[in-house]
C-alpha angles and dihedrals in degrees: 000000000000114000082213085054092049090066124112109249114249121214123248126253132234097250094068092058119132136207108235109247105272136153134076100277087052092053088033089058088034087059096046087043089050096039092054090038094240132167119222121182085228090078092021093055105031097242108198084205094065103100082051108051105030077049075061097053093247134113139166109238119220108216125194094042134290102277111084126204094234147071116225112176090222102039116110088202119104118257116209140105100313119227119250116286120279108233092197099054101096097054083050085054095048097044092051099049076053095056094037093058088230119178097181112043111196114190125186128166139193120264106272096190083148081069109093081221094033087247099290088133088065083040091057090042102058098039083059095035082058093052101045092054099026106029091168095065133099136226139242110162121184125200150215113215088248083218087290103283109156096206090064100036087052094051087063090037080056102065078049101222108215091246116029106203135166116158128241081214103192129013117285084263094064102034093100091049104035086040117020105183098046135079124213105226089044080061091049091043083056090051092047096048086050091053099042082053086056106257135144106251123215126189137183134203134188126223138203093039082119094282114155122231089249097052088051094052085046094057082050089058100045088043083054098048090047078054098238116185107208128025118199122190134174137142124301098232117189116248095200143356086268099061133080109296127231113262103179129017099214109222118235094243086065091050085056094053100051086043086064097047096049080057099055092044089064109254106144089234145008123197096200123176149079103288098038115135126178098267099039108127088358090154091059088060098057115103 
């Protein structure tokens, strides 16, 4: 067993309560993402910023189905054998960016290492598909590693988003337990072939898996010498009783701190506190 599972569980403080997802515009975007069958990472990853931003009139949308291939030790989405593509799924996308009025599109997607091309041709498709139907909006893609295959990670670089991003996650020291599949500096090579096509970069950490202070101020130096843009960190919290448990519960004052270091290292912005999530502000961090 994980020596990460095997971790008494810690409560949580007051500072990380949430109000539950209420108001028309909420009910009014739960209804159009119900009605076109869509996933967004909001629901699938049990965003605590819902009730915000769909208040706001903004989601992430969650493209190439809602099982993922692998098996992250953090992530709230289902892991299995996914379904076959659904051809159809960027023109519902894109219809539905359209009905829902939306200015900043971000689109995620699960990991589709079962796609001979990782499902960058779906990728492809529904960034196109938006700005057919909704020219006016702006893009944040983020990313998987797609394993790392250039080919496939070019093919998205080449309809240029507006904001490239794809998260470290962890520290280099975790990565093969928070994230199993994945390999820190692969994830570093994606972030510095974005960056070397033009594009603005955005990466997320988590904080509170067990990382030191050290090792995240590490990750913020290797972000910045891979010249990303944009650094987002909140607070890992636990899904269900199976996933990686908290370890530390990070206080807000620390958020602020790093905050102010990202800034001095250089990166453009830094979304730093409890309840961050990768998304969150996305709009602020477009050129």
């Amino acid at each position: 067993m994980s020596e990460l599972l095997e971790i008494t569980r810690t409560p949580k403080p007051d500072w990380l309560k949430v109000k539950l997802p209420a108001g028309e515009n909420y009910l009014h975007l739960r209804a159009i993402v119900d009605k076109h069958k869509l996933h967004t990472i909001c629901e699938s990853g049990n965003c605590p910023n819902m009730g915000e931003c769909w208040g706001e009139g903004t989601a992430t949308f969650m493209i190439l189905g809602n099982i993922c291939t692998r098996s992250c030790g953090f992530c709230a989405v289902a892991t299995g054998k996914p379904g076959a593509v659904d051809q159809e799924e960027p023109r519902r996308v894109a219809n539905s960016v359209k009905r829902m009025n939306v200015k900043h599109c971000v689109i995620t997607s699960v990991d589709r290492d079962d796609l001979s091309d990782g499902g960058a041709s779906i990728w492809v498709e529904t960034i196109r598909e938006v700005r057919k139907i909704s020219p006016c909006t702006k893009f944040e893609t983020l990313i998987p590693d797609f394993k790392g295959e250039r080919i496939n990670l070019e093919k998205v670089f080449a309809e240029c988003p507006e904001v490239l991003s794809h998260n470290l996650e962890t520290v280099k020291r975790l990565t093969k337990e928070v994230r199993v599949q994945a390999k820190f500096e692969r994830s570093l090579d994606v972030l510095r072939l974005a960056k070397a096509y033009g594009l603005r970069t955005k990466s997320g950490l988590m904080l509170g898996l067990g990382e030191k202070e050290a090792e995240i101020i590490e990750s913020m130096h290797d972000l910045r010498e891979a010249n990303v843009d944009v650094l987002t960190l909140g607070q890992y919290l636990q899904p269900t009783k199976q996933h990686l448990p908290v370890i530390e519960y990070v206080h807000p004052e620390k958020f602020t701190m790093y905050k102010e270091l990202g800034l001095k290292m250089g990166f453009l912005y830094v979304e730093s506190g409890p309840l961050v999530r990768s998304s969150y502000h996305a709009e602020k961090h477009v050129l």
